[in-house]
C-alpha positions as CSV (number, residue, x, y, z in Angstrom):
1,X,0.0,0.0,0.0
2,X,1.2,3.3,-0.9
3,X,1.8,6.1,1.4
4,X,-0.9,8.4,-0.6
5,X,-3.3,5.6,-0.6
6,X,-3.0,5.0,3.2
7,X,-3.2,8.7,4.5
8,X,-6.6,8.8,1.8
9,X,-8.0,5.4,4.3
10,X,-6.7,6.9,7.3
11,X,-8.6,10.1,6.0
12,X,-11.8,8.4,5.7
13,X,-11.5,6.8,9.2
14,X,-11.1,9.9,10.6
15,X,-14.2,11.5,8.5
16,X,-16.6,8.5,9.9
17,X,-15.0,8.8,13.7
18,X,-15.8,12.3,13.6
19,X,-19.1,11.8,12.4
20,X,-20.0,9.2,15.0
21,X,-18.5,11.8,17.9
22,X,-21.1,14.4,16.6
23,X,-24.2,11.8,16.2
24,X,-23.4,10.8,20.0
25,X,-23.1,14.7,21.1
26,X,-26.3,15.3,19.6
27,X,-27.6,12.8,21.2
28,X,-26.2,13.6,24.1
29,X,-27.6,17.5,24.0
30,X,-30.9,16.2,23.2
31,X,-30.8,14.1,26.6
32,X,-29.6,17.3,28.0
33,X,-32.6,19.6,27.1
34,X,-35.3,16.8,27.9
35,X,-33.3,16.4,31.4
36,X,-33.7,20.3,31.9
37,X,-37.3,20.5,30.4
38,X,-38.1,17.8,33.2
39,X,-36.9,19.6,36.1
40,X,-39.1,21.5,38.8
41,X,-39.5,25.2,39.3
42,X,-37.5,24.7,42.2
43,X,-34.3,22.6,40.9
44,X,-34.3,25.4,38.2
45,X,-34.4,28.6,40.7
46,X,-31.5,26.2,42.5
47,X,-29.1,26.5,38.8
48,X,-30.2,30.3,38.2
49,X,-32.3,29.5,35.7
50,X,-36.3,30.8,35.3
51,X,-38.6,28.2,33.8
52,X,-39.0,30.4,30.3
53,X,-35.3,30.0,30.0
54,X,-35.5,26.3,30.7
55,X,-38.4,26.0,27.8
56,X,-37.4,28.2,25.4
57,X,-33.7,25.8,25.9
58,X,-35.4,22.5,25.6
59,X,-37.8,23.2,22.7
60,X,-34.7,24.1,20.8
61,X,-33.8,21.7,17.6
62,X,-30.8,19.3,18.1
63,X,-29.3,21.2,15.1
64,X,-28.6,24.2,17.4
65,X,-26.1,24.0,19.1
66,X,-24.1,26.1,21.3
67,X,-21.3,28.5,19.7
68,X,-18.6,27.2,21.2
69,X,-19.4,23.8,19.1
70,X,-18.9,26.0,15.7
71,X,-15.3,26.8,16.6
């Protein structure tokens, strides 16, 4: 196997790794914003947050994500 040949498989590896890590944050967030849309007024006064924040967060898409993610 050629050197071009293996750094165009190792490539592709890395394309399909990198896909799987962003399926399985997405995931993740979506667990995220149904964990926070389940709390109680209380938990959420407790983390500074009002319940229109919390439901305004969790009725986001999984598609938007935060900004730091774009980087």
């Amino acid at each position: 196997m050629s050197t071009l040949s293996r750094a165009s498989s190792l490539s592709g590896f890395r394309r399909s790794f990198s896909l799987i890590g962003a399926t399985f944050s997405l995931l993740a967030l979506a667990r995220s914003r149904q964990a926070l849309a389940d709390l109680d007024a209380r938990t959420l006064e407790d983390c500074g947050i009002n319940p229109d924040q919390a439901r305004r967060e969790a009725a986001r898409p999984v598609w938007d994500v935060p900004c730091n993610w774009l980087k």
